[in-house]
N, C-alpha and C positions, 0 to 999 in steps of 0.2 A: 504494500500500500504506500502511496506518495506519502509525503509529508504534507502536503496541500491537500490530499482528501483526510488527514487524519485532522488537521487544522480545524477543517469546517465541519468535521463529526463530532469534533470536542466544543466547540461553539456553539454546538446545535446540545449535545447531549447536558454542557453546566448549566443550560436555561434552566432545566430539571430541578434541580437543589437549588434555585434562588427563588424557582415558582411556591419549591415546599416551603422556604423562607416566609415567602410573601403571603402564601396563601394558608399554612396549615403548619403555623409556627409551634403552636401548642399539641400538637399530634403528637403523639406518645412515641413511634418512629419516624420523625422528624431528624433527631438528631443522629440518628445511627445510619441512617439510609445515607445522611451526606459524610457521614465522618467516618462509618467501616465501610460502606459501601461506595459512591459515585468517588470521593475522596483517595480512596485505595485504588480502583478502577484508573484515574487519572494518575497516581504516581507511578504504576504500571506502562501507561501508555507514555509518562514522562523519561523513565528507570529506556524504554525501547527507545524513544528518538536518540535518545542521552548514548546510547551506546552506538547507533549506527554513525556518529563520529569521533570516535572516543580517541578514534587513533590520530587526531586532530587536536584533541583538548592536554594542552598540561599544567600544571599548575601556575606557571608563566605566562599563561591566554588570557587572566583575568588581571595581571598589574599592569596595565596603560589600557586605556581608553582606544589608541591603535590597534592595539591586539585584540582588544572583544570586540573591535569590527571585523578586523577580518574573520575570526572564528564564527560572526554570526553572519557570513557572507555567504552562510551556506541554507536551503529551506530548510534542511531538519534541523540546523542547529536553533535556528530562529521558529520552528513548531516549540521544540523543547523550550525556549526563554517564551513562549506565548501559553502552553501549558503549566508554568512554573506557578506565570502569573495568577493562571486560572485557579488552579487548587488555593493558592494563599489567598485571594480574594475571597473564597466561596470559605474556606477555611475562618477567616476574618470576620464576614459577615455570620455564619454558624455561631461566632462565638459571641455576636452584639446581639444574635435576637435570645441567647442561653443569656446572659446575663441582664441584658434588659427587662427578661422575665422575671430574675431571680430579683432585684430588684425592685420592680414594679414602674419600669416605663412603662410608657401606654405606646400599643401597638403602633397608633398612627405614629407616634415620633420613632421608633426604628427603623418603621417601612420607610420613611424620607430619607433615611439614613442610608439604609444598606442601596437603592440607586449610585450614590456615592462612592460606596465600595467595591461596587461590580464595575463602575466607572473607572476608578482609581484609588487603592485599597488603603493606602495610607493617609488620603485626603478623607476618607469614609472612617476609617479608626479615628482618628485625629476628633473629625464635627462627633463622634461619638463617647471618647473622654470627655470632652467637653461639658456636652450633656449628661453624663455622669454624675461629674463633677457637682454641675448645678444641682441637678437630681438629689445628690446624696452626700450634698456641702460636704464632701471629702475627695482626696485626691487618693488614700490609701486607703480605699474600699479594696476591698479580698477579692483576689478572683475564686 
């Protein structure tokens, strides 16, 4: 399989685990479907690009910003850095609508959130401490 059809099969298959986010947060396997299940599934499909150029990659490919262009000059290298993203995002957001709950944010405010996260994972963590924060006038609430 290309890495351009694994691309848009992993694109198509992580809507899955943002719809059960979105939609059926509180479902009892909610959390497991994304975290042992589509979660493991993608590090599998990441674990396969990750090797088909492995004899490309060395630990010298990631110290200048020249070298991880050329290493991601290739499609699977760059399926792999789009898959990476995928799990940690979907990973990311799993973990704001789990403590949102334990908490007692209100739905509406994580759903606005986790857009954010599937968008760009760090900027969606980030607007979600925040709101914590306010939430629960503390900055060293427990995970």
């Amino acid at each position: 399989m290309l890495a351009s059809e694994i691309f848009s099969i992993c694109n198509l298959v992580i809507l899955f685990g943002w719809l059960l986010l979105l939609m059926l947060p509180k479902w009892k396997y909610t959390q497991a479907i994304i975290i042992n299940g589509l979660l493991v599934v993608f590090a599998i499909v990441y674990t396969f690009l990750l090797f088909q150029d492995i004899d490309k990659i060395s630990l010298d490919s990631f110290s200048t910003l020249a070298k991880l262009k050329v290493l991601f000059q290739s499609d699977t290298a760059v399926a792999a850095g789009w898959v990476h993203y995928l799990v940690f995002d979907l990973f990311v957001g799993t973990y704001i609508v789990k403590k949102s709950l334990q908490i007692g944010l209100s739905r509406l405010a994580y759903s606005c959130i986790l857009p954010f996260v599937f968008m760009s994972g760090p900027i969606g963590y980030l607007i979600f401490v925040i709101v914590k924060i306010i939430k629960t006038q503390s900055f060293n609430e427990p995970n």
